[in-house]
N, C-alpha and C positions, 0 to 999 in steps of 0.2 A: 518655500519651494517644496516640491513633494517630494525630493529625498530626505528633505530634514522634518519631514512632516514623520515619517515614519521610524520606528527606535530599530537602529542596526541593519537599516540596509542592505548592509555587507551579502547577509545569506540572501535575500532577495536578489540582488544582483547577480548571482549566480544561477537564478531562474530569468533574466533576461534574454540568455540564449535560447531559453525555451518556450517559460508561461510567464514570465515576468511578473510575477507574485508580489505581496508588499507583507511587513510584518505591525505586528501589531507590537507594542511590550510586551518583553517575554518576563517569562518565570524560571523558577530554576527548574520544575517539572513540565515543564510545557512550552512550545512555542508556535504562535496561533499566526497562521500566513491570510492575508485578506486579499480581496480583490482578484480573486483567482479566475471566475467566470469574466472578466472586462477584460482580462489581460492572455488568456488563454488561444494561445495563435498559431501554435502548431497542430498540435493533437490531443482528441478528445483523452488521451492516457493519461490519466491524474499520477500516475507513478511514475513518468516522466517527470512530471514539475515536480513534484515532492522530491525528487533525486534528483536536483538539480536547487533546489531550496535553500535545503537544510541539513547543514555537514553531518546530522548523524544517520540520515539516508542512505540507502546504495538502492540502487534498481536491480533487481535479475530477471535479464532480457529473455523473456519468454518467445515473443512476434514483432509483428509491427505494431502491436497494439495488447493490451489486456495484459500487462507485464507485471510484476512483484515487487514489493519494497521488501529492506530489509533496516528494523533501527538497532544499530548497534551491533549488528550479528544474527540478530535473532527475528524469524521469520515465521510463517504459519501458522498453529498457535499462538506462537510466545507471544503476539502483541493481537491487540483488538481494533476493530473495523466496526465503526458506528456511523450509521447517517440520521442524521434529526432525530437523534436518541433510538432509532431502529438499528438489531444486530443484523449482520447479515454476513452470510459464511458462501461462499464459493462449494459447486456441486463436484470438479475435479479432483480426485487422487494424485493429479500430476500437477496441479496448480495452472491450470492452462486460463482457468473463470477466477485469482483472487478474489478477495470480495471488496480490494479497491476498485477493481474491473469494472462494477455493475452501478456505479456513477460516473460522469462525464463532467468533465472542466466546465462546460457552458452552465450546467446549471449550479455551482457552488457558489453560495459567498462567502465563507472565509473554512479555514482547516486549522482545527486544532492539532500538532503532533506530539505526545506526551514521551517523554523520556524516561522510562523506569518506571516500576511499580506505584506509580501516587495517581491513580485513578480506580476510586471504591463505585463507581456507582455502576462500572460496566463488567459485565461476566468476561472475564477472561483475560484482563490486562496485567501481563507479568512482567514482559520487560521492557512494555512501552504500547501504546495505544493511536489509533488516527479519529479525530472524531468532526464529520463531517457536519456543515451546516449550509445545507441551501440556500438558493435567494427566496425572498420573504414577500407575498403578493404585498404591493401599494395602493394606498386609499388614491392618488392622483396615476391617472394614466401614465405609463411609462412604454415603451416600446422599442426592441434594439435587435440589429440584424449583422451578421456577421459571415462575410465570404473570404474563402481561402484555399491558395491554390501551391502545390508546390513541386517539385522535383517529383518523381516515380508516380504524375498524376496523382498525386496527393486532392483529392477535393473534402473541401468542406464547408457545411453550411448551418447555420446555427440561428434559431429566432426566436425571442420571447415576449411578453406582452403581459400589463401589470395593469389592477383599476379596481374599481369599488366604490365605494361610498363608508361614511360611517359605518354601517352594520357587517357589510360585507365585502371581502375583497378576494379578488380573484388573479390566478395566475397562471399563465401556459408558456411551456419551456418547451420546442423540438428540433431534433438536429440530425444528421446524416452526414456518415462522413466517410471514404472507401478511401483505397493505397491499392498499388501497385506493388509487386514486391520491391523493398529497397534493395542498394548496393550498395558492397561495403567497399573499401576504401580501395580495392585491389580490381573495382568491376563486377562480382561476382555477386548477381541474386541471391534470393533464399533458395532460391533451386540450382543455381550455382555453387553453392555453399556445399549445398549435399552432393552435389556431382560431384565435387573436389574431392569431397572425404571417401566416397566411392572408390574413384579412380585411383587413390593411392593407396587403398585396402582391395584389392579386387577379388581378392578370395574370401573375405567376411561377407556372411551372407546380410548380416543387420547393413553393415553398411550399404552395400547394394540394392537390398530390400527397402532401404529409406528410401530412395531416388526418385523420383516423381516422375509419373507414367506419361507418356509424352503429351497428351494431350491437355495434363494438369501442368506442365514448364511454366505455363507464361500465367497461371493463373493471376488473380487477385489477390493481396495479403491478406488483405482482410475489405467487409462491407459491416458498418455498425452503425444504427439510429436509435436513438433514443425518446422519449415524449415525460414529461413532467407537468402533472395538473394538481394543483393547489385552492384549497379554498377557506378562509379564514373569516367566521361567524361571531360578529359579536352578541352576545347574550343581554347583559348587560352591562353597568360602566366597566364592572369588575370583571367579568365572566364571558371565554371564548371557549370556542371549538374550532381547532383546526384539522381539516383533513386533508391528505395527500395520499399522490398516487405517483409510480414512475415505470417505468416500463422502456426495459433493452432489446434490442433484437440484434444480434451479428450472426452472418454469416457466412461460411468458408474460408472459415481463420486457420492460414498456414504457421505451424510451429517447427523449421525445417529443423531442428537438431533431436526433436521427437520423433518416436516412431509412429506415431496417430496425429490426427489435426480434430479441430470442432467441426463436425458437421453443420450444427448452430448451436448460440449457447442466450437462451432467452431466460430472463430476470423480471418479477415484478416485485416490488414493494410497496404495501398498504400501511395507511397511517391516520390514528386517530389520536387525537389528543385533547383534552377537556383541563383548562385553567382558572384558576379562580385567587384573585390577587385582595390586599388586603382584606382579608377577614376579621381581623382583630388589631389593636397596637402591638401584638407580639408574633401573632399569626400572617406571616407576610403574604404567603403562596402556598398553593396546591397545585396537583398538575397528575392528573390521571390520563397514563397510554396506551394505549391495547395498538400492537403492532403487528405483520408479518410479512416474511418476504420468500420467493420459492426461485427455485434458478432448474432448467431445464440444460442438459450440457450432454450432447452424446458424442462421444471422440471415436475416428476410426480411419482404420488405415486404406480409406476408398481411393484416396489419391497416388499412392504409395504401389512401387513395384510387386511391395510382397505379397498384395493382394490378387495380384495374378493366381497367385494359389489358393484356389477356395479353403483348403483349411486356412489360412490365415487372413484371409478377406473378412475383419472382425470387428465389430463395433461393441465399444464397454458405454454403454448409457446409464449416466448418474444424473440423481434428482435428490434436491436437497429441498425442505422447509424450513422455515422458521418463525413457532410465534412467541411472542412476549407481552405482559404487562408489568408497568413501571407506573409505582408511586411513592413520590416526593412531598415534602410537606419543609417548607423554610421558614424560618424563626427568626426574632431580632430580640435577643434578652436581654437589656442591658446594652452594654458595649459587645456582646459577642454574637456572631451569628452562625445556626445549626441548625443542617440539614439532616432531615430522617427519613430510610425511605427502603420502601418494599421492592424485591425484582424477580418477574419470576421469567423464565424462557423453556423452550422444549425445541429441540433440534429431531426434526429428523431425515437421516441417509441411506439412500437406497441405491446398490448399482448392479446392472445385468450384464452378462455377456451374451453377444447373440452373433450368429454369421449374418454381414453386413446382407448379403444377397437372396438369400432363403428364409433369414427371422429367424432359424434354428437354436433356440439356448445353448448357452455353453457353459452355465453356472454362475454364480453370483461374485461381485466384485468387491460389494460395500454391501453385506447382508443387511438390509432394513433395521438398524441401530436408532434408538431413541434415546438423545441427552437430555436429560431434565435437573433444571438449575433452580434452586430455590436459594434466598438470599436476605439477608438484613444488612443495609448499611447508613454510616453517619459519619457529617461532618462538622466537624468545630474550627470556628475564623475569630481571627483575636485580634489587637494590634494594644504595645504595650508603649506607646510613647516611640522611637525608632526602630523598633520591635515589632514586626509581624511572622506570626503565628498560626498554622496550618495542620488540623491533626483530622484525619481520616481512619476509620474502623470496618470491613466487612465480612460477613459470615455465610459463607458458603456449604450447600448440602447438595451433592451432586449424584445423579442416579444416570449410569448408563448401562443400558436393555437391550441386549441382543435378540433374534429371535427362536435362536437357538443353541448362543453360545454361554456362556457365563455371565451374567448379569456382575457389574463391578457400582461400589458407591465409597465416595469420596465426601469428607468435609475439610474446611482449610478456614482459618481467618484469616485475613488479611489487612495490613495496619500499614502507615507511614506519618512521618511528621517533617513541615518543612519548616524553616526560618528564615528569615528575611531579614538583617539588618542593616539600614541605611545609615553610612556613616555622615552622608551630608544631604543635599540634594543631588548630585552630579554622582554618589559611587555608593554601592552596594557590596554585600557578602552574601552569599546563600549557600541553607547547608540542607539535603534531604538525606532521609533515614526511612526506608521501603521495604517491605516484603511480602509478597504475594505469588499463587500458587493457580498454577492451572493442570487441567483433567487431560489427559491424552484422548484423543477424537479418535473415534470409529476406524479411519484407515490404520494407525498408528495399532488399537486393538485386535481387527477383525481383518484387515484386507485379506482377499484371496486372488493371484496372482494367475493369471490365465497360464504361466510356465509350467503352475504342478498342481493342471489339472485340477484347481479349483477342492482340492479334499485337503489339502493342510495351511493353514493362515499364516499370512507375510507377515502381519503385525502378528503381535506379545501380548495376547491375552489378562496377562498377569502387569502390569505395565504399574506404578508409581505414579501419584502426579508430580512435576517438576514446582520448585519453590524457588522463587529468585530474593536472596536477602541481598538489598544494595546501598550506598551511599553515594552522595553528591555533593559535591564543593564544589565554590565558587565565587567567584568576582565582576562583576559592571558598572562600567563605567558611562556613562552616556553626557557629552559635556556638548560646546558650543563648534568642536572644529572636531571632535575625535566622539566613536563609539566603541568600543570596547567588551566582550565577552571572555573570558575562559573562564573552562568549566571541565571539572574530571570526577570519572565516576569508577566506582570497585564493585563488580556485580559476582555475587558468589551464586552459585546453581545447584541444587539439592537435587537429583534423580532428575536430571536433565535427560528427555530422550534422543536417543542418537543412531542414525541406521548401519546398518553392516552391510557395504557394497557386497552385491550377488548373491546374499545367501536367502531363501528361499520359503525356510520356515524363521518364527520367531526373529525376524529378521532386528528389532527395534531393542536396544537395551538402556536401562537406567545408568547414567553416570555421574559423577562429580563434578565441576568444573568453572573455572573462572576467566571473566572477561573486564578487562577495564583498557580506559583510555582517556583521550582529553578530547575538546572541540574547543577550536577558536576561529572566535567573530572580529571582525574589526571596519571600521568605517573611517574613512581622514574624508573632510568637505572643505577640500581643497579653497573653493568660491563658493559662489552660489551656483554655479553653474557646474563645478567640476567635483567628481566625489570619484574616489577612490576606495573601492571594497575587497575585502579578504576573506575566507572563508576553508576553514580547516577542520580535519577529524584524522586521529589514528588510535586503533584500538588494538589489544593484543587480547587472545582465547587460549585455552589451553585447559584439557581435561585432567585430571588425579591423576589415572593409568590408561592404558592401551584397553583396548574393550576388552573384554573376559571371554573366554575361551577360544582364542583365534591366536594365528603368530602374528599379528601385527603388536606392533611395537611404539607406532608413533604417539604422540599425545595432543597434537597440533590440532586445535577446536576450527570444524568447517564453515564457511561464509564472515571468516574475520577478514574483510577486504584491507588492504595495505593504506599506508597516510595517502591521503587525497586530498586537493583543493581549489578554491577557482579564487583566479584574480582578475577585475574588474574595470576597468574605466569609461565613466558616464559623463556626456555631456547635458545639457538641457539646455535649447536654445527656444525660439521664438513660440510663443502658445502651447508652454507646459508640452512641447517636443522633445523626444530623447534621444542620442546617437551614444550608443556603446561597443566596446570592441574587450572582448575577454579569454580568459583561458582555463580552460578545465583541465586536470592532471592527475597522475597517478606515480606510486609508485610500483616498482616492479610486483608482483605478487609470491613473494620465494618463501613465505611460511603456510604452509596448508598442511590438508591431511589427502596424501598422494594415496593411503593405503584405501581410502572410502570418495577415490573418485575426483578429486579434488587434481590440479596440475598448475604450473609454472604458468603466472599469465605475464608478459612483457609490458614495462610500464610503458603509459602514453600519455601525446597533452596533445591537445585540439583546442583549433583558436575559432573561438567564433564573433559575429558583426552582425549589427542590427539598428537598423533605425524605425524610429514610429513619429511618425510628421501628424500632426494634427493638421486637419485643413481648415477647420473651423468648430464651434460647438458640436454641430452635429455629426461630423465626420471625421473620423485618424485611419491614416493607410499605413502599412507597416512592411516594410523591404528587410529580410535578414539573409543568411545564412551559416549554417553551422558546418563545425568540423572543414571551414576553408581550404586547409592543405590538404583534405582529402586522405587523412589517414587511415589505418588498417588496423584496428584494436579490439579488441573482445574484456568488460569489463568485471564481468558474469562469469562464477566459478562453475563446475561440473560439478559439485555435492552428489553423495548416491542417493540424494531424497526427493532427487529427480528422478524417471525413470527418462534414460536419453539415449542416443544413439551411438553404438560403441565403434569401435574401429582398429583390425588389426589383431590379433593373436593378443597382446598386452591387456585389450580391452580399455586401451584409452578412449575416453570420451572425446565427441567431437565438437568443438567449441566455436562458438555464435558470433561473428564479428560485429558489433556497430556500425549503424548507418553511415555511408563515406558522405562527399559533400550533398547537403543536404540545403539549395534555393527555396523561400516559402514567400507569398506573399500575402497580405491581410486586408480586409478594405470592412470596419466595422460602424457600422450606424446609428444612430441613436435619437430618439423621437418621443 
C-alpha cells in the first residue's frame, strides 16, 4: 500500500492538506520528501508544502505566494537554498523573492531538508539547509498536465514533457498560475486587511499610507509562470553532460502588511554539469559545475496611498547574481567511502532608490557588495557492523567588498559527525555533533535605509560571523503497524545577528544565544487501508542578555514559534485513492521578543478534507478544502527584520491573517 511504502508518513500527511509530499528514509541530519511535483495541488509555493511537511518548518506568510521558511527558528542566512546543486539567494532586503520563491512545486522531484549544521558541501548551511532536486528528463516519453481551480479564482496550469533516446534526453517543464487576493477567516482581503489596520489607527500616517489606492482594491495577488528546459547528453557509457535552464517571471505581487509590493521579480538559473563515473576500482565519480542564477526584483509603493505624494512615490530596485563552480571527486577505499571536493561562489548585490515616476535617484539601498567564497570540503562514510558512521570537514575563506565601504574577510571550518546505530532491524539511535559558521550578507553590513537619507548605514559594518555549535539525539522505530521518530536538539549561537526595532544607524548587533527542542513523528497503520499520523515540534530561544546599549531588557529569542502539530486520518480505497480529514494547531504564541516587534499571537487549529479519486491510470481528480470552519488566525510573527507596517502611536505591527476557507479542485493527467 503506498502509505506503508513510504518510512513515517506521519509528516507527510500533514502536507495532504496542501502538497501531499511522500518521505523517503530519513536520517538524523536530513529528511528528503519525494513526489512533491505529482502531488503539488494547491500552489506553486514550495514553502507552503515544506510547512506543512515537516515539524521543524514554520512558513512566514509574506503574500499569497513567494513566502519564507523558517527551520527551527532560524531564517535568512542561517539556513541554505540549493537547487540541482545551484545556490541561489533572493534580490530583496525585505524577503519579498526568498530564494525558495524562484522554484515551483511542478517542477521538483523530491527535497531534501537538513536539520542543523551536517551539510559541508554547501556555502552557507549553519543551522539547516533545503536542497532542491528536479525532475530528471527520460530516455522513454513521458508526458503530464495538470489544471487547477480554487476559491479567490485561484487558476493553475502546469505541463511537462520527457523523451530521448540513449544519447540524449530531453525535458520541458511550464506552468502559470495567478490568485485573486484571499480572505481571511473574518472576510477580509489583502486590502481588507490594510483597511482594517487603517481605520483603527487613523491618525498614523504608515498606516493610512499602506491602504490601497482605489483603483489597485480589487487587484490580483499575485500572476507567476515559470518555464524549465533540460538536456541530458551522454558522452559516453561513463560520461554526461547535463545542462539546464529555468526561468520565473511574477508579476504584481501584493504584500499587504508591507509598505511596498513587487512591481515584478524575474529569476533565471543556468546549469552546467559534466560527470564522469567509474574511472577506476577506487575512483568512483567526478562531476564538474559551472552554475549561475540572477533575480531582477524592483519593490515600490505605486499601489499604495502614500504614493500620492510624490516625495514618497519610490521604488528601491534590487538585483542580485550569482555564480559558482563545484568540484566533487567520490572514492570507495576499502569498506569506506570519501568525498573530496572544491567550491567556489561570488555573490553579487546591488540596490537603488529612485522616484517611481520621474527615475530621479534617491541613493543606494544595497551598494554593489561582492561575496566571494572559496572553500575545501570532505566527506568520510563508514559502517562498523550496526554502526554507521558519518564525518564531514569544510573550510571556508570568505571576502566581502564593498564599493566604498570597508571591505570585511572571514574564514571558518566547519565540521560535524553523525552516528547511526541499529539496535535491530525495526529501531535505531542517532546521535549528531555540528558546527558551522556563516558571513553576515550585504544588508545585515551595508544597507542604507531611505529614512536617513541614505548617508549612514542600517546594517553594522563591523558585524561577526554567527557559529552554530549543536547536537542531536535520537530514536526510530519503523515496525510493521507503528512508525515512530523523536528527536531533540541543543543548538548554541556564537555572534548570532540580531536587529534593533527602529533604530536607524548600526542597527544589527552580535549576540549569544540558545535554541533547542524536540520533533515528533509517529504513524499507527491501523489496516491496510486506515493509517493514522502525528506530527509534532516545539522549541524554545533565548539570548545571554538584552542587546547592548538600549533599555530593553527582554532576552526572548524572535521567530521561536510555539508547540505545533497536525493529526491525520487517511483512508485509501479503490485504485490507490485517498480520502483524508486532518488538523493543523497551534499553541498560543506568549513567549516572544515584544521589545524588537514581535507580539502575542492567539493559538489556532484548522480542520482540513481532501479526497484524490483516481479515475484510471491515466487520470486522478482531487476535491479538498482547507481551514473548513473558516477560521481567523495569523501564524507568522512581526520580527523587526521585517520591515512592516506599523500602527498606532505604540508602533504595533500589523499582523497578516491566513487564508479563511479555502475550496480547490485538481484534474491531473498523465501520458
Amino acid at each position: 500500500m503506498i502509505k506503508k511504502i513510504t518510512t513515517l508518513s506521519l509528516i507527510a500527511s500533514s502536507a495532504i492538506f496542501a502538497a501531499q509530499t511522500e518521505l523517503s528514509p530519513l536520517n538524523v541530519e536530513s529528511t528528503i520528501i519525494t513526489e512533491v511535483a505529482q502531488n503539488a495541488q494547491l500552489s506553486a509555493d514550495l514553502a507552503e508544502a515544506l510547512s506543512t511537511s515537516v515539524p521543524s518548518i514554520d512558513m512566514s506568510r509574506r503574500s499569497g505566494i513567494a513566502n519564507d521558511i523558517l527551520i527551527r527558528g532560524q531564517t535568512r542566512d542561517n539556513i541554505s537554498v540549493s537547487v540541482d546543486g545551484t545556490k541561489i539567494q533572493g534580490a530583496c532586503v525585505n524577503r519579498m523573492d526568498p530564494p525558495i520563491s524562484h522554484i515551483i512545486t511542478n517542477q521538483i522531484q523530491d527535497v531534501e531538508v537538513i536539520e542543523g549544521p551536517y551539510d559541508v558541501e554547501n556555502f552557507g548551511t549553519m543551522s539547516g539547509g533545503v536542497k532542491i532536486k528536479t525532475k530528471k528528463p527520460t530516455k522513454h516519453f513521458k508526458g503530464e498536465a495538470n489544471f487547477a481551480y480554487g476559491t479567490w479564482n485561484h487558476l493553475k496550469f502546469g505541463a511537462s514533457a520527457s523523451g530521448g533516446n540513449d544519447y540524449v534526453r530531453m525535458l520541458v517543464s511550464a506552468s502559470t498560475e495567478s490568485s485573486n487576493q484571499y480572505k481571511d477567516g473574518n472576510g477580509n482581503t489583502l486590502a481588507g486587511q490594510i483597511q482594517k489596520n487603517a481605520d483603527a489607527n487613523p491618525s498614523d500616517k504608515t498606516a493610512t499610507g499602506a491602504v490601497l489606492k482605489p483603483q489597485y482594491k480589487d487587484m490580483k495577488a499575485y500572476t507567476k509562470s515559470s518555464l524549465m528546459a533540460k538536456m541530458f547528453i551522454k558522452l559516453t557509457q561513463d560520461q554526461e553532460v547535463r545542462l539546464g535552464y529555468t526561468a520565473n517571471r511574477s508579476e504584481g505581487i501584493l504584500y499587504a502588511n508591507t509598505k511596498m509590493d513587487a512591481l515584478y521579480d524575474n529569476s533565471n538559473i543556468y546549469n552546467v554539469k559534466y560527470i564522469v563515473k567509474n574511472l577506476s576500482d577506487t575512483y568512483k565519480k567526478l562531476s564538474l559545475q559551472y552554475y549561475e542564477s540572477d533575480v531582477d526584483h524592483p519593490m515600490a509603493s505605486k499601489y499604495r496611498v502614500s504614493s500620492n505624494n510624490p516625495m514618497k512615490n519610490n521604488t528601491n530596485h534590487l538585483k542580485t547574481q550569482m555564480q559558482g563552480v563545484k568540484l566533487k571527486n567520490s572514492f570507495e577505499l576499502a569498506s569506506y567511502k570519501l568525498l573530496i571536493g572544491l567550491d567556489g561562489s561570488k555573490r553579487n548585490w546591488n540596490g537603488d532608490y529612485y522616484n517611481t515616476t520621474t527615475k530621479a535617484p534617491k541613493g543606494k539601498s544595497v551598494g554593489n557588495t561582492t561575496t566571494t567564497n572559496m572553500a575545501f570540503f570532505t566527506k568520510l562514510d563508514k559502517s562498523f557492523d550496526a554502526l554507521d558512521m558519518s564525518f564531514g570537514l569544510r573550510y571556508n575563506s570568505t571576502q566581502i567588498a564593498h564599493t566604498t565601504l570597508e571591505t570585511r574577510d572571514y574564514t571558518s571550518l566547519n565540521a560535524n559527525l553523525v552516528n547511526t546505530y541499529h539496535l535491530d532491524e525495526e529501531n535505531k539511535l542517532f546521535f549528531g555533533l555540528g558546527r558551522a559558521s556563516r558571513v553576515p550578507d550585504a544588508r545585515e553590513l551595508y544597507f542604507r535605509n531611505i529614512k536617513n537619507k541614505n548617508t549612514d548605514t542600517t546594517g553594522t559594518p563591523n558585524l561577526n560571523q554567527t557559529t552554530n555549535t549543536e547536537l542531536d539525539l535520537g530514536y526510530e522505530l519503523q515496525g510493521e503497524m507503528i512508525g515512530l521518530k523523536i528527536k531533540g536538539f541543543y543548538s548554541r549561537l556564537h555572534n548570532y545577528i540580531y536587529i534593533q526595532k527602529d533604530k536607524l544607524v548600526d542597527a544589527f548587533q552580535n549576540v549569544n544565544a540558545t535554541v533547542y527542542g524536540a520533533e515528533l513523528s509517529a504513524s499507527y497503520y491501523a489496516t491496510d487501508e486506515l493509517t493514522l499520523d502525528l506530527g509534532a515540534s516545539y522549541k524554545v530561544g533565548n539570548r545571554d542578555k538584552a542587546l547592548v546599549g538600549t533599555t530593553q531588557t527582554g532576552t526572548n529569542l524572535a521567530n521561536i514559534a510555539p508547540l505545533r502539530g497536525t493529526l491525520n486520518l487517511s483512508y485509501e480505497y479503490m485504485n490507490e485513492s485517498v480520502a483524508s480529514m486532518g488538523v493543523r494547531a497551534s499553541q498560543a504564541w506568549n513567549k516572544f521578543d515584544g521589545e524588537n516587534g514581535e507580539q502575542k499571537l492567539a493559538a489556532w487549529a484548522v480542520l482540513d478534507m481532501k479526497v484524490r479519486h483516481r479515475l484510471n491510470k491515466l487520470f486522478d481528480f482531487t476535491l479538498g478544502v482547507n481551514n473548513l470552519l473558516d477560521a481567523t488566525y495569523a501564524q507568522s510573527n512581526t520580527y523587526a527584520n521585517l520591515t512592516l507596517v506599523t500602527s498606532g502611536s505604540t508602533g504595533k505591527i500589523m499582523l497578516l491573517n491566513e487564508p479563511g476557507r479555502y475550496i480547490y479542485t485538481n484534474l491531473n493527467a498523465k501520458f
